[in-house]
C-alpha positions in Angstrom: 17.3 -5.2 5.0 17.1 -6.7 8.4 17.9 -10.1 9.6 17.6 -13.1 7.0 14.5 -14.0 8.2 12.8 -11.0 8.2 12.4 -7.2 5.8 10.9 -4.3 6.4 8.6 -2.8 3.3 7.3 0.4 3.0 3.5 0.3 1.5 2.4 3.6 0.8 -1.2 2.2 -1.7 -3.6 -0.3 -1.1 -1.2 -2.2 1.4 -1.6 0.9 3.6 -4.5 -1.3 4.9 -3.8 -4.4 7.4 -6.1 -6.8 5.8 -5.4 -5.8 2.3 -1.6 -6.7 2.6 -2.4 -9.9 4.9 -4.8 -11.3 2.2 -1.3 -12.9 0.7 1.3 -11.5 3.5 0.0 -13.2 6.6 3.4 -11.7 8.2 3.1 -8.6 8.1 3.4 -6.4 11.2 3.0 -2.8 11.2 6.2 -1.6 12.5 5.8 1.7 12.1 4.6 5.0 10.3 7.5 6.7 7.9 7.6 9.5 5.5 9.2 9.3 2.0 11.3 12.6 1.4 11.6 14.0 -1.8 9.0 11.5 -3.9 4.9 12.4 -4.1 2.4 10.3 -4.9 0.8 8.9 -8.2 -1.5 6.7 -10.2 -1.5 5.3 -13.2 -1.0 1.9 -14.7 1.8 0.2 -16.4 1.9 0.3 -20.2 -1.5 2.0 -19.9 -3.4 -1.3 -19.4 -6.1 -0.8 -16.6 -5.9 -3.1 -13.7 -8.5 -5.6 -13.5 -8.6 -5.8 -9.9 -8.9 -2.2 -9.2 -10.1 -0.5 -12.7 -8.3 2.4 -12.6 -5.1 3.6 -11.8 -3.1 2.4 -8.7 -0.6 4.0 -6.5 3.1 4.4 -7.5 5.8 6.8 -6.4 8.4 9.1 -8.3 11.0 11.2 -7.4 9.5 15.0 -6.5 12.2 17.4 -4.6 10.0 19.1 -1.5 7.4 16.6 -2.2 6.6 13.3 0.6 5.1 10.1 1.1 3.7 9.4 4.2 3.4 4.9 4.6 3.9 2.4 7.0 6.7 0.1 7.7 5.6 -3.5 7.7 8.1 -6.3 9.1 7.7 -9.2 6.8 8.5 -12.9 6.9 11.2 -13.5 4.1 8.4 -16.4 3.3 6.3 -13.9 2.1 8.7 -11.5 -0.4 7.6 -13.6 -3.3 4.2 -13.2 -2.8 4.5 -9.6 -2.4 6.4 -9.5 -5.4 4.0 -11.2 -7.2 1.1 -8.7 -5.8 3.0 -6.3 -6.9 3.5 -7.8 -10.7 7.3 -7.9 -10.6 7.4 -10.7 -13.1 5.5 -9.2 -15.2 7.4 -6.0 -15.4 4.8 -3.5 -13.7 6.7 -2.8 -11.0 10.5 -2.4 -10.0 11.8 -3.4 -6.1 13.9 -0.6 -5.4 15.7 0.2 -1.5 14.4 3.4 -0.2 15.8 5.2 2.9 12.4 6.3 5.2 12.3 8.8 8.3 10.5 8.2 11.4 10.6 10.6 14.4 13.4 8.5 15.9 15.4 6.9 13.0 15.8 6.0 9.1 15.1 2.5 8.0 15.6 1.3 4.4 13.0 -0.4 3.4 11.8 -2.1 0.0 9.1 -0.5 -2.0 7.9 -0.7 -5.2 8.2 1.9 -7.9 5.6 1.6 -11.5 7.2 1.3 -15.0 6.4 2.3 -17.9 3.6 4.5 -16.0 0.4 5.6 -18.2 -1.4 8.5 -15.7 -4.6 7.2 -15.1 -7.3 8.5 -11.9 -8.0 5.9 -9.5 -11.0 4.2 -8.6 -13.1 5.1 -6.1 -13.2 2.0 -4.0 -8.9 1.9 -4.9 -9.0 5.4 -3.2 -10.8 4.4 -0.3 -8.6 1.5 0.3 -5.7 3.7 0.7 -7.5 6.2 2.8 -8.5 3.2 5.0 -5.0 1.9 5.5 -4.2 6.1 6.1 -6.3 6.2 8.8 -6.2 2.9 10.6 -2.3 3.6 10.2 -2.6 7.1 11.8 -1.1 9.0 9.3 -0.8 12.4 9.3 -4.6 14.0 9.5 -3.2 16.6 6.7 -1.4 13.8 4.6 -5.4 11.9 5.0 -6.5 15.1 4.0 -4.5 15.7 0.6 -5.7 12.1 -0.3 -9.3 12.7 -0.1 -8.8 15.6 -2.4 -7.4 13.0 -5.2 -9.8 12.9 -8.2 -11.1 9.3 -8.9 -12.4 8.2 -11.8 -15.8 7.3 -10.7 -16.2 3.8 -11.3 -19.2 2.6 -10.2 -18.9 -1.1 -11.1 -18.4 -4.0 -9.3 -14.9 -4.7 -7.7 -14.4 -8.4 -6.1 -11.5 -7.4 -4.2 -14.0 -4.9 -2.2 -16.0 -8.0 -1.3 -12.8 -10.0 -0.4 -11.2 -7.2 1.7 -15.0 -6.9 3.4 -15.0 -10.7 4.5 -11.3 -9.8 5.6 -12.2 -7.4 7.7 -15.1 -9.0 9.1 -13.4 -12.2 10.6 -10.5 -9.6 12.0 -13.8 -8.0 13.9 -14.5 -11.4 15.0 -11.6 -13.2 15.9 -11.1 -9.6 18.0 -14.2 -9.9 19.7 -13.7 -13.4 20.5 -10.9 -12.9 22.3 -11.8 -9.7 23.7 -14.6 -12.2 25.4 -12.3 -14.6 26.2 
């Protein structure tokens, strides 16, 4: 892991995107882009039971020889693991932390990560998928990785989603607080 007072976690979903992962993880630093060997990239939802917060499937990983992940390394305060094990429904059973080894151009880094159980296939949705794009590109991920997600099938759910609205204000007082004290 790191020091005691910090981890490093690789989000390779919905926590690809800053103010997504910060709603809960105020620590989190981007330390840096890695790619997953051997896994690719899934939805679904555990048991089958559609998530409420994002109906439709969400991202998971499983083991794929030739296949990758492309994610980002966040450093993390070790005041913030429970809550990201709670995001990620550890508790409940949804999700396992597991130690993964990730490459970057200069190193490998194990990180923790989060792998689905019990996973039911399921498309996302829409706004889910455009989360994760979002986080892709702010991230600068690999345009042909950004290009292989906007190919995913959704399942076009066209209802209203909360967590859109919450991520929107998010990203709104970012855009201020960076104009502020850009005009500081």
């Amino acid at each position: 892991m790191e020091n005691h007072l910090t981890f490093l976690y690789f989000a390779y979903g919905s926590n690809l995107l800053k103010e997504r992962l910060q709603l809960k993880n105020p620590s989190a630093k981007v330390h840096c882009v890695a790619r997953l060997k051997d896994y690719r990239l899934m939805f679904g939802n555990y048991e089958g039971l559609a998530s409420d917060r994002w109906h439709g499937g969400v991202a998971t990983i499983e083991h794929s020889l030739g296949d990758e992940v492309w994610g980002v390394v966040w450093r993390m305060s070790m005041s913030d693991l429970e809550s990201l094990d709670g995001q990620e429904n550890v508790t409940l059973g949804a999700y396992t932390p597991v130690e993964l080894s990730v490459k970057t151009k200069e190193q490998e880094l194990n990180c923790r990560t989060y792998i689905m159980n019990s996973c039911v296939y399921a498309p996302p949705s829409p706004q889910y998928l455009k989360v994760v794009m979002m986080g892709a590109e702010q991230n600068g991920l690999p345009k042909d990785y950004q290009e292989k997600l906007r190919t995913i099938k959704t399942n076009m759910y066209e209802g209203p989603l909360p967590m859109m609205a919450e991520l929107e204000r998010a990203r709104r007082r970012a855009k201020e607080r960076a104009n502020h004290r850009s005009d500081a």
